[in-house]
C-alpha positions in Angstrom: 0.0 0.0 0.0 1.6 3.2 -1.0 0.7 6.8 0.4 1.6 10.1 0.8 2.2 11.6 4.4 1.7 15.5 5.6 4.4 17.4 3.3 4.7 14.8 0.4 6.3 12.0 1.9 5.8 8.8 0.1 5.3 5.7 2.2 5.0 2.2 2.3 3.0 -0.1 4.3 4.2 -3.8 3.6 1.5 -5.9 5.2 1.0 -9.8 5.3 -1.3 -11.3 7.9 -1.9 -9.7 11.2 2.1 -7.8 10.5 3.2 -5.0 8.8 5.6 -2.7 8.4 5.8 0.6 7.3 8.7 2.4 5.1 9.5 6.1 3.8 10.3 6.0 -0.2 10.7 9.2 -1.0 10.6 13.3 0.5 9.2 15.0 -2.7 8.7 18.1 -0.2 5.6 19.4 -1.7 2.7 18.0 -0.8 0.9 15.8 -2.8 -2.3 15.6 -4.8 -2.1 12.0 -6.2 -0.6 8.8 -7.0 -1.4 6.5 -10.2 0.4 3.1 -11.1 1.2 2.0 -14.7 -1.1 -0.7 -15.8 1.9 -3.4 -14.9 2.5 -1.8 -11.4 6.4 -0.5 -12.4 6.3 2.9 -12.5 4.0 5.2 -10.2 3.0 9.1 -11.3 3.3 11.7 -8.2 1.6 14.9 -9.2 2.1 18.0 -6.7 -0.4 20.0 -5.6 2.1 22.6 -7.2 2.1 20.8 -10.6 4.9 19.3 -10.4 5.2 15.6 -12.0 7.7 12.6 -10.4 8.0 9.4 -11.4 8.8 6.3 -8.7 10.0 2.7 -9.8 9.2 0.6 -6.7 11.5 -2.4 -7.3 14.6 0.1 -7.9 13.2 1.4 -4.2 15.5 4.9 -5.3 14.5 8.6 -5.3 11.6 10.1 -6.9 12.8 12.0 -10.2 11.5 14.8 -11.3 9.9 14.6 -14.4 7.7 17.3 -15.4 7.9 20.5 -13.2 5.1 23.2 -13.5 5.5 26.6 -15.4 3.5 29.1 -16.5 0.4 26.9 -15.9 0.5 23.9 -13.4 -0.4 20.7 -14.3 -4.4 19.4 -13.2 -3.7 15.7 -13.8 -1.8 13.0 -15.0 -1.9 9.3 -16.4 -0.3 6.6 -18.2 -1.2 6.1 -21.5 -2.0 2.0 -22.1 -0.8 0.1 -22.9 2.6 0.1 -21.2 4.4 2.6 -19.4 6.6 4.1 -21.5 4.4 7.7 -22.3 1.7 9.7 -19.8 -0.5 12.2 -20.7 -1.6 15.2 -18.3 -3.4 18.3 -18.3 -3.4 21.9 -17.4 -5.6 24.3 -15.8 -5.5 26.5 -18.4 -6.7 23.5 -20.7 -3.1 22.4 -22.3 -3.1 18.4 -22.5 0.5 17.3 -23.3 2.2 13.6 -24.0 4.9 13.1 -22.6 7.8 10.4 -22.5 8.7 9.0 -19.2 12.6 8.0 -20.3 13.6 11.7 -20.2 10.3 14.0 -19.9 10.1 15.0 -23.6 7.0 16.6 -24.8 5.9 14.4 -27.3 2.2 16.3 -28.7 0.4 19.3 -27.0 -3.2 19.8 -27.7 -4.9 23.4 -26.0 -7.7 22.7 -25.7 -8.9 27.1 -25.4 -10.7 26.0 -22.0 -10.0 26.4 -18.2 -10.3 23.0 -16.8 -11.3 22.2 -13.1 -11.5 19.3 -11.2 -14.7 17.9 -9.4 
């Protein structure tokens, strides 16, 4: 079970039977507005409540890398594109939906969409 703590701390609860046990990933240091695993559980998105875009790879149990950091509009949301887990897609509030590549954060297509978008 993964989670984010107060001030974007990424956790880990490893639980079997009645035991568990509980372990810090990663200190993103912004907090954090969700999580979302690739379709074969590798790779997991961190969007900021700032925007900001990290990628985490469980089984390599390292840092969280930056890979998209917000400018002049933050990103809304983001998610893999299936299948795989090689590109992600996200969105802007000002309505700017971008594919990206997750090797090295390259914007791959940009679509504005002329909208504000909002979640709800």
């Amino acid at each position: 079970l993964y989670f984010s703590a107060q001030e974007g701390i990424l956790c880990f609860y490893h639980i079997k039977d009645l035991q568990y046990e509980m372990k810090i990933c990663a200190d993103i240091l912004q907090p954090i507005s969700s999580l979302l695993f690739s379709p074969d559980y590798t790779v997991l998105l961190i969007v900021t409540d700032q925007g900001t875009v990290y990628t985490y790879k469980p089984s390599h149990s390292g840092e969280a890398v930056k890979l998209l950091d917000a400018c002049s509009s933050c990103f809304l949301a983001a998610d893999f594109l299936t299948p795989g887990d090689k590109y992600c897609v996200s969105v802007t509030i000002s309505g700017e939906v971008q594919v990206w590549c997750l090797e090295d954060g390259t914007c791959l297509s940009k679509l504005n969409l002329d909208i504000e978008v909002h979640v709800t």
